[in-house]
C-alpha positions as CSV (number, residue, x, y, z in Angstrom):
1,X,-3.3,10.9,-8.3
2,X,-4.2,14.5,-9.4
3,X,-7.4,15.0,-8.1
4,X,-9.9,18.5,-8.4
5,X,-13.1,18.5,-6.6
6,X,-16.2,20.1,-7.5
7,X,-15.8,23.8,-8.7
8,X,-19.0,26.0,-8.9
9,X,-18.3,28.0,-12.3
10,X,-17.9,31.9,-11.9
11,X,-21.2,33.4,-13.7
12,X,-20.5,34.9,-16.8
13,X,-19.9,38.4,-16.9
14,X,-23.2,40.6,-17.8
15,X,-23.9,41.9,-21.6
16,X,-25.0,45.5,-21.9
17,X,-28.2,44.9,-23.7
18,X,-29.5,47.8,-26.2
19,X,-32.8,48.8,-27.6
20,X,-35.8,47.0,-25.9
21,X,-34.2,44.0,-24.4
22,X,-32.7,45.9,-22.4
23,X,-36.2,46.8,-20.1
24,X,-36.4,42.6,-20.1
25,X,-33.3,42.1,-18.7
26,X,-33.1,44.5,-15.7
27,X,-36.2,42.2,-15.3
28,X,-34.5,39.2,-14.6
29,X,-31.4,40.7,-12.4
30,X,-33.7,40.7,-9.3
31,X,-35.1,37.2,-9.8
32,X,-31.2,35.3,-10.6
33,X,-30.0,37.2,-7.9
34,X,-32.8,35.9,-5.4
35,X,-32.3,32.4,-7.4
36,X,-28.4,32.1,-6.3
37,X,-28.8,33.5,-2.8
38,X,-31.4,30.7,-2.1
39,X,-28.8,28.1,-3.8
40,X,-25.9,29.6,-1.4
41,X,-28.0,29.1,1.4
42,X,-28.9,25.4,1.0
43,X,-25.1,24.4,-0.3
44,X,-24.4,25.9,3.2
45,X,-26.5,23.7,4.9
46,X,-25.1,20.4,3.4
47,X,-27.4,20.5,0.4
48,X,-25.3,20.3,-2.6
49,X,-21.6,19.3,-3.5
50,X,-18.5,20.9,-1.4
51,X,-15.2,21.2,-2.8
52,X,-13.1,18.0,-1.3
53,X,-11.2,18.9,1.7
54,X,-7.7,17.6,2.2
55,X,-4.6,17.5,-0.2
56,X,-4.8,14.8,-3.0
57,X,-2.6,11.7,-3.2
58,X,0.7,11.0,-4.9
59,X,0.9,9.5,-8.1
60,X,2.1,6.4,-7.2
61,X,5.1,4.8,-9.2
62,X,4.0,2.3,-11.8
63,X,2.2,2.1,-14.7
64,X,0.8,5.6,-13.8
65,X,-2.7,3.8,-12.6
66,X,-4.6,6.6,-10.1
67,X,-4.7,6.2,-6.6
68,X,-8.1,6.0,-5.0
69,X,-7.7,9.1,-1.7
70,X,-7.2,7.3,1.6
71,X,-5.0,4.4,2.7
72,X,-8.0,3.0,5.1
73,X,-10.8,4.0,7.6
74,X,-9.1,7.1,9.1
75,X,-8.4,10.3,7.0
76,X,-6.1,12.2,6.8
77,X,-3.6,13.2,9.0
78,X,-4.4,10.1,11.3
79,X,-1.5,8.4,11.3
80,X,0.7,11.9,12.3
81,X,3.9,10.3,14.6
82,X,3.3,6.5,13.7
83,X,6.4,5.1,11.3
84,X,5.9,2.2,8.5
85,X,8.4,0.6,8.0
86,X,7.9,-0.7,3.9
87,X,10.4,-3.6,2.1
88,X,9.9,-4.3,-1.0
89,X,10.8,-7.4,-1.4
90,X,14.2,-8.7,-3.6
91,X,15.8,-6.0,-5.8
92,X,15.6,-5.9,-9.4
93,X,19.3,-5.8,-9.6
94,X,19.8,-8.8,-8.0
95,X,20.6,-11.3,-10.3
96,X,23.7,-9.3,-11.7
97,X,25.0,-9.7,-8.2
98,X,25.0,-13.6,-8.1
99,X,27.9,-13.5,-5.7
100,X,27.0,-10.9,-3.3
101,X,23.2,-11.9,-2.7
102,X,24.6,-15.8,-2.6
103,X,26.9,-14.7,0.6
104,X,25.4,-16.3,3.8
105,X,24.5,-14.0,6.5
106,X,23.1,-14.5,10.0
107,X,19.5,-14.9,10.6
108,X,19.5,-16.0,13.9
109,X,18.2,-19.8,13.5
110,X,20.5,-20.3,11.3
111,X,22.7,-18.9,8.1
112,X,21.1,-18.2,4.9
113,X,21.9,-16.3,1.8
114,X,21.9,-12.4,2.0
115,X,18.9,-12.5,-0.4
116,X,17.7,-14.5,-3.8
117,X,16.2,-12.8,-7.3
118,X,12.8,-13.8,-6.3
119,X,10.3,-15.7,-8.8
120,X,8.7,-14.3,-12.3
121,X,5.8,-15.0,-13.7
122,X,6.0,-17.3,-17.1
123,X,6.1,-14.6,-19.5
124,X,8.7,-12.2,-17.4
125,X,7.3,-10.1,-15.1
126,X,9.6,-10.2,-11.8
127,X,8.6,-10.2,-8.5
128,X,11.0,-7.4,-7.8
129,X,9.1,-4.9,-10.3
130,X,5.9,-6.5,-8.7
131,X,6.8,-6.0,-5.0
132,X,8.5,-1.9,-5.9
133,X,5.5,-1.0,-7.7
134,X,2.8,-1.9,-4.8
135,X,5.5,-0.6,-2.5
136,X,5.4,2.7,-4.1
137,X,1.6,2.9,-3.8
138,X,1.6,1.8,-0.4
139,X,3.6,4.3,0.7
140,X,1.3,7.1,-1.3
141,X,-1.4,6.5,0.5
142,X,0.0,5.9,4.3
143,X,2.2,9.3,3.6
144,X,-1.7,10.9,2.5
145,X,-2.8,10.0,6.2
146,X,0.7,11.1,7.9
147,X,2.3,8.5,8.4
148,X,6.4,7.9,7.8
149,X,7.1,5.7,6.3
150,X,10.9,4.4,5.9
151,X,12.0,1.5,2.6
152,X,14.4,-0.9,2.9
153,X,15.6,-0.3,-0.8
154,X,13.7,2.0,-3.6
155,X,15.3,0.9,-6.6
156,X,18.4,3.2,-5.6
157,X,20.9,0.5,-4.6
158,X,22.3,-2.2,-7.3
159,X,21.6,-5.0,-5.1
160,X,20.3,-6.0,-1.5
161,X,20.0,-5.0,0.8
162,X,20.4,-8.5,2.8
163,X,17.8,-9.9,4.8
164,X,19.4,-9.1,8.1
165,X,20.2,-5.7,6.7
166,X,16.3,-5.2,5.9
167,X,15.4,-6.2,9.4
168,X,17.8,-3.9,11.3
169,X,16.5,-1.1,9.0
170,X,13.1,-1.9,10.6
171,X,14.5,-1.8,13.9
172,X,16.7,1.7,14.0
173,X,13.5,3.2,12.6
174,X,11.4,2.6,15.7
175,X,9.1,1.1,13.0
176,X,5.2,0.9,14.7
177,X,4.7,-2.2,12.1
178,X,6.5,-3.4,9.0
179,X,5.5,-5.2,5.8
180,X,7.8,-7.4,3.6
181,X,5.9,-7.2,0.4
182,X,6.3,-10.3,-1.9
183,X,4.7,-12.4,-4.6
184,X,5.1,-16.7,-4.4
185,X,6.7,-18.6,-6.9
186,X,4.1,-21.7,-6.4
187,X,3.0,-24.4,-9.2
188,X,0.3,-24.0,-11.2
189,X,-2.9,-24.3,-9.9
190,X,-1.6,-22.7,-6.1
191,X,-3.3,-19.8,-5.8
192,X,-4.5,-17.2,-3.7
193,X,-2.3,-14.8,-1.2
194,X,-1.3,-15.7,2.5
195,X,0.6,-13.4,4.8
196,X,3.7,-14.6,6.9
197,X,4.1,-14.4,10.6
198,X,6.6,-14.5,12.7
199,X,7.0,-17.8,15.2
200,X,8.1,-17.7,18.7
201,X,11.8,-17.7,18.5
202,X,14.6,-17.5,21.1
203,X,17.9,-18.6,19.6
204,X,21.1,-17.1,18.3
205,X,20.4,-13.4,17.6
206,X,16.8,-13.7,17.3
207,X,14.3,-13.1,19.8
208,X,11.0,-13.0,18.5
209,X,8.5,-13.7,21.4
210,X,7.7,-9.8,22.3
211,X,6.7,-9.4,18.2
212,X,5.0,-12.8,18.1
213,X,1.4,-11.2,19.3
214,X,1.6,-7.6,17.8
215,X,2.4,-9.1,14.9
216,X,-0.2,-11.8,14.0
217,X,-2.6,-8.9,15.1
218,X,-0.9,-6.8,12.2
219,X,-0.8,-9.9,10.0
220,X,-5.0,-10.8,10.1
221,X,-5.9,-7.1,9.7
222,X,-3.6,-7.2,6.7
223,X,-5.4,-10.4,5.6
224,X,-8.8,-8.6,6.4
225,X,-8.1,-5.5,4.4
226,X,-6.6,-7.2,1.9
227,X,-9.5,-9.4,1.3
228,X,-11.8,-6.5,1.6
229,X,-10.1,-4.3,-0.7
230,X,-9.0,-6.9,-4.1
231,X,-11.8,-9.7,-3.7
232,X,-8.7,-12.4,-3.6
233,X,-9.4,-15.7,-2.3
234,X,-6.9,-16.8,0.7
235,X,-4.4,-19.6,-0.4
236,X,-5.4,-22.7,-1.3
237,X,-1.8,-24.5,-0.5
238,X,-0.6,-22.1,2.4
239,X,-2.4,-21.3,5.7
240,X,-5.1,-24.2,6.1
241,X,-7.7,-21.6,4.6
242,X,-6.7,-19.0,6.7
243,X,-4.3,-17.3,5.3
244,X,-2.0,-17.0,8.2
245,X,1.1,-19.1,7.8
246,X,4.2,-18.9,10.4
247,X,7.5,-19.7,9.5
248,X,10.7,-19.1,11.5
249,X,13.2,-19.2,8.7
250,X,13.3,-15.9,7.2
251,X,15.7,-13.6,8.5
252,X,13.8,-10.9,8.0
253,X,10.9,-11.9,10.4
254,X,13.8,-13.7,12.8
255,X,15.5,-10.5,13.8
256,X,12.9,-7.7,13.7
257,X,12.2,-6.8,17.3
258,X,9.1,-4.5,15.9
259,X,6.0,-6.0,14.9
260,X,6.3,-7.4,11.0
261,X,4.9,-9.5,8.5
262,X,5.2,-10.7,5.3
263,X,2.6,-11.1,2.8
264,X,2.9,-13.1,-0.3
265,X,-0.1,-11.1,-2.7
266,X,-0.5,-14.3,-5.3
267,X,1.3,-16.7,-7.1
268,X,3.2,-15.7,-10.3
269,X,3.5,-18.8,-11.3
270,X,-0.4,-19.9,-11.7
271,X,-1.8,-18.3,-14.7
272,X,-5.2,-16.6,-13.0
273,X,-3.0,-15.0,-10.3
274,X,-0.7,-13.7,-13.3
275,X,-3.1,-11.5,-14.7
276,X,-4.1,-9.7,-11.5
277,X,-0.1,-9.3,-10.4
278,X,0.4,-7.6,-14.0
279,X,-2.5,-5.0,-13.7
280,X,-1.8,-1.8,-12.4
281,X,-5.9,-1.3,-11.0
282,X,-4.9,-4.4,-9.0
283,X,-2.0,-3.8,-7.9
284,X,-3.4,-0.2,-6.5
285,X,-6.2,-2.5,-4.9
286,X,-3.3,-4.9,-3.4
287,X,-1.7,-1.5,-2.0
288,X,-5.0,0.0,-0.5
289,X,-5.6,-3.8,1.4
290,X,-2.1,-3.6,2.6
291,X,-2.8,-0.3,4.0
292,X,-6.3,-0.6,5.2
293,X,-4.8,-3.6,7.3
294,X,-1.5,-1.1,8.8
295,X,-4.5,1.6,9.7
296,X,-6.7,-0.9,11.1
297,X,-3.7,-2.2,13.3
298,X,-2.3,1.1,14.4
299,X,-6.0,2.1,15.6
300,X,-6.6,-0.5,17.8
């Protein structure tokens, strides 16, 4: 977003008046020049508009929708030293990689294929494009408020990377929380977004049991902010009604040992969900819950 706050407009330069205005006019110098000082004074004192402090956001990536400033409560600068760790979910190069994303890999509980194509909604719009683009505005608005914030992939690989990849990308960043961004392939009629925790896990390679608290606490302030910031109703076939659900299948959750979640923003499948995945405005709103939830978390 490019964004210019109030500007007080230079006064115009003055006219030399001849002939007899000119008497009327050295009239009125002393009486604008009386008029201004008292308006200085007052804007001083908190009494009309002051330029907005603080540098603008980025344009996020996208359909060129403007960010809103501020990623949550805190302004700018607050989250100074605190890494994000961001995945956009799946890769829009996927599915010309059938073989390589098919390859089992490790996620601790078990093996399971490096990564899938993810869903669509019924007239074409991927989940990959979906989860890059909210991604992108996520990041916009934690980077406004100084935080780091590290992707798993930006569009700038041809596939992947794998799910154990994404998690160990998490990890070597020292990530203070992480968000797997996603969008459900559900039936019709399943609507509503949930976000995906982590469950207590101590098998194979995975050890999940020191993430298991820090993140559900990152998880329901996602679900708060989230709610908060795009009006969305919580799952109605996920999560009981509260749009918590834990699952200890997915690699990416299995192996982080920093506190993550993923969040599944609506179903692509289900026609009302459709059109709020496929408008930029939304989609801005989706990444400002998302972010109001990762301030709210690193806060507390």
């Amino acid at each position: 977003m490019s964004y210019v706050g109030p500007d007080f407009d230079a006064p115009e330069p003055r006219r030399t008046w001849r002939g007899p205005l000119r008497i009327a006019a050295a009239a009125l110098v002393p009486a604008a020049l009386l008029g201004w000082l008292v308006y200085e004074a007052v804007a001083a004192t908190g009494g009309g508009p002051a330029p907005r402090s603080g540098p603008p956001a980025a344009a996020p990536a996208g359909d060129g929708t403007a960010a809103p400033s501020g990623g949550g409560a805190a302004g700018p600068g607050s989250l100074r030293g605190k890494v994000v760790l961001v995945d956009p979910g799946h890769n829009p190069g996927n599915f010309r990689h059938t073989a390589e994303i098919n390859r089992p890999v490790d996620i601790g509980s078990h093996h399971k294929e490096c990564d899938t194509t993810g869903t669509a909604t019924n007239a074409g719009y991927t989940e990959a494009r979906f989860t890059l683009d909210v991604a992108r505005r996520l990041r916009a608005l934690l980077e406004q408020q100084g935080a780091t914030v590290k992707f798993t992939q930006d569009g700038d690989r041809p596939w992947g990377p794998c799910v154990d990849e994404r998690a160990r990308i998490g990890n070597a960043a020292h990530a203070d929380a992480a968000v797997s961004v996603h969008a459900d392939g559900a039936p019709q009629g399943d609507r509503g977004f949930h976000v995906i925790l982590p469950a207590p896990l101590h098998q194979g390679s995975a050890d999940t049991r020191p993430i298991v608290g820090p993140s559900r606490a990152l998880g329901t302030r996602i679900r708060d902010g989230f709610t908060h910031a795009t009006g969305s109703p919580l799952s109605n076939y996920q999560g009981h009604g509260t749009g918590l659900v834990v699952r200890g299948d997915l690699g990416g959750l299995n192996l982080s040992t920093v506190p993550k979640v993923f969040i599944e923003c609506g179903n692509m499948r289900d026609s009302s969900d459709a059109a709020l995945l496929t408008n930029g405005a939304w989609r801005q709103k989706a990444a400002q819950g998302i972010s109001e939830g990762i301030v709210s978390f690193l806060h507390e």
